[in-house]
N, C-alpha and C positions, 0 to 999 in steps of 0.2 A: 504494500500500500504506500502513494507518496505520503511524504511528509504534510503533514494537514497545516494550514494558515491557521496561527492563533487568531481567536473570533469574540468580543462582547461574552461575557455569562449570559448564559439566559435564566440559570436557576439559582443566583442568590446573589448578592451583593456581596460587592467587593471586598469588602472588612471582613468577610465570616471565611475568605479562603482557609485550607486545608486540604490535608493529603484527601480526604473523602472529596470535598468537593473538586477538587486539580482532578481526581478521578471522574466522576460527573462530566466536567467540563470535558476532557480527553476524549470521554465517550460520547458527547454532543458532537462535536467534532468529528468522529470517527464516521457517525453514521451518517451524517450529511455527506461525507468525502463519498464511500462505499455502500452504505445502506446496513443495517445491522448483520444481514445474513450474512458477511465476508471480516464483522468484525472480531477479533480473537483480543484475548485477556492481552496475549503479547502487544496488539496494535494500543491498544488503551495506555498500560502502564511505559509503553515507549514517549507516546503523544504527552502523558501528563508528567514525564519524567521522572517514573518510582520505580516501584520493586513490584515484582507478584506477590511478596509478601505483604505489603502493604497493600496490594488488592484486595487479597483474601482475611485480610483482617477487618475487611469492610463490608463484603460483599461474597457470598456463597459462589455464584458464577457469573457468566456476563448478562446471562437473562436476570438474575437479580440486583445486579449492574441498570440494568435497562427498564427496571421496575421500578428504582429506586429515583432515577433519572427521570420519566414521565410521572413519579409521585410529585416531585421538587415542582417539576414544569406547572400541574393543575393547582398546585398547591399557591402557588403566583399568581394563576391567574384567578383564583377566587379570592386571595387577598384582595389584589388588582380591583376586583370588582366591585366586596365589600366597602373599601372606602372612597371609591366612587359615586355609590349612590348616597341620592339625599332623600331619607323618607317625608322630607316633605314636599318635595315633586312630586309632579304630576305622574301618573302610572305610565304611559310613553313617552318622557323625561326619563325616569328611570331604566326604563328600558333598554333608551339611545346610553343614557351612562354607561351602561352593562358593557352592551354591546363594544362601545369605543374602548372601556377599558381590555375587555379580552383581545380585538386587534391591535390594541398599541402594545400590549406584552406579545401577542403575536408577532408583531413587524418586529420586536429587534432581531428577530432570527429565522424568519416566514418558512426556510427549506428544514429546518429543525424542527418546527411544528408540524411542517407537514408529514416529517421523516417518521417522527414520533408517533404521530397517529397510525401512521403505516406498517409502523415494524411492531410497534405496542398490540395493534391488532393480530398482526401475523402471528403470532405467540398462541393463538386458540386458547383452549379452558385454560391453559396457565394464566392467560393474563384476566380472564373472567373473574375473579373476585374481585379483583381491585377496581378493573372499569366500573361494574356498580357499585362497586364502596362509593368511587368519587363522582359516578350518576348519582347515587343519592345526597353526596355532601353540594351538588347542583341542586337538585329539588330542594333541598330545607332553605339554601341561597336564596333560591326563584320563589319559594316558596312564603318566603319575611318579604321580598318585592314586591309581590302582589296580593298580601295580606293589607288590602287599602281599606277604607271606607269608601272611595272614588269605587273600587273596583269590585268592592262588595253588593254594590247598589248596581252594577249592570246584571246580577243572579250568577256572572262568574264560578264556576269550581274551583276546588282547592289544585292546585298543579299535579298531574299524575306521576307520578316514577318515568311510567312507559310514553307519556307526553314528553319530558324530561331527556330520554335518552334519543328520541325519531328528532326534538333540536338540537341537541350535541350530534346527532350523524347528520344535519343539514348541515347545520354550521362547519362542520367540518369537512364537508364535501364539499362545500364554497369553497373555503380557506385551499383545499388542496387544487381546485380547479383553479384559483387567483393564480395559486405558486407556479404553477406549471406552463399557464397560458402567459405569464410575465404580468399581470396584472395588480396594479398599486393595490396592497391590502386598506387601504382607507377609500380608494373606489367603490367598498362594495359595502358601507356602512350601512348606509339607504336599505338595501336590499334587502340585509341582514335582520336591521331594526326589525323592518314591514313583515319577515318570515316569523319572529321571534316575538312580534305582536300577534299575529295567526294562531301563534302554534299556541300561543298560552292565555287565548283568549278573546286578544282585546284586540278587535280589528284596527288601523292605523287610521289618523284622523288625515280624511284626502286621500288624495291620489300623488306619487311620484315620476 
C-alpha cells in the first residue's frame, strides 16, 4: 500500500491525541487510501507509527479496529448535533440544524464517511449490534427534536426505530452519491432537510 497523506482527524480533537487515537487516525486513512478489505494490522501501525503491540493493547483485530473507528465517527456526529439545536426553534429550524450539523462533520472528510458506511456495513451480523445501538442513540436524539408542542399539535407520532434507521440509509445514500459524483456536501442541504422532514413527519413549509 503507498504511503497514505497525513489528513484533518475526523474522530477527536487535537489535544486528546494518543497511541489509541494515532491508531484511529492510521486506520481512517488507510481505508480511504485502499478500502478496508486490503487493510492489515501491519498497514495501520506502519501509517500511525507504533508497534503491533500497541495495536493489540487496544484493539482485539482490525475489524475491532474498524468498530471502534465508526463508534468515535457517530459519536461526533450526535455530539455535532446535540448542540446545535435550539429547543426553542421552530420544529424545521431544528431540523435544518441537524441536518447542517451532520454534513459539516461530514465535509471534513466526505470519502471517510462514505468509506465508513461502506466497509462498516460490509462487516454483516458482526457489525449488526452496534449499527442499532447507534440507530437507537439517533431515535432518542430525533426523538427530544421533535418532542414539541409545535409538533405535538399536528397528531404527529412518537419517531419509530424502523422510521429512524430507512433516514440514516437515505441520508447516507445521499452523502455517498455526493462523494462519488464530486458533489459539494452542503449542495444537498435542501434536499436533505425536505427528506428528513418527510420521513419524521413534518412535511417542509413550501416548495424548493
Amino acid at each position: 500500500m503507498s504511503r497514505v497523506q497525513e489528513r484533518p482527524s475526523l474522530t477527536a480533537e487535537p489535544d486528546s491525541k494518543g497511541h489509541r487515537q494515532r491508531l484511529l487516525d492510521a486506520m481512517a486513512d488507510c481505508i480511504v487510501e485502499t478500502g478496508f478489505a486490503r487493510v492489515t494490522v501491519a498497514d495501520v501501525v506502519r501509517v500511525a507509527a507504533t508497534s503491533r503491540r500497541t495495536f493489540y493493547q487496544h484493539f482485539t483485530d482490525i475489524e475491532d479496529c474498524l468498530k471502534a473507528l465508526y463508534s468515535e465517527s457517530v459519536r461526533i456526529i450526535i455530539d455535532a448535533i446535540r448542540q446545535a439545536i435550539d429547543p426553542a426553534a421552530s420544529n424545521e429550524d431544528q431540523v435544518r440544524a441537524a441536518v447542517e450539523a451532520w454534513i459539516g462533520v461530514c465535509d471534513q472528510r466526505p470519502a471517510l464517511t462514505s468509506a465508513l458506511t461502506r466497509d462498516f456495513a460490509a462487516l454483516g451480523p458482526k457489525s449488526w449490534a452496534l449499527h442499532f445501538q447507534y440507530a437507537e442513540a439517533y431515535r432518542a436524539l430525533i426523538q427530544n427534536l421533535t418532542e414539541t408542542e409545535q409538533l405535538r399539535e399536528t397528531g404527529a407520532a412518537p419517531v419509530s426505530l424502523l422510521r429512524v434507521v430507512m433516514l440514516l440509509g437515505a441520508l447516507n445514500e445521499l452523502l455517498t452519491f455526493a462523494v462519488h459524483q464530486g458533489i459539494p456536501l452542503q449542495d444537498m442541504v435542501d434536499e436533505a432537510v425536505d427528506v428528513a422532514l418527510m420521513m419524521l413527519g413534518t412535511p417542509p413549509q413550501g416548495s424548493r
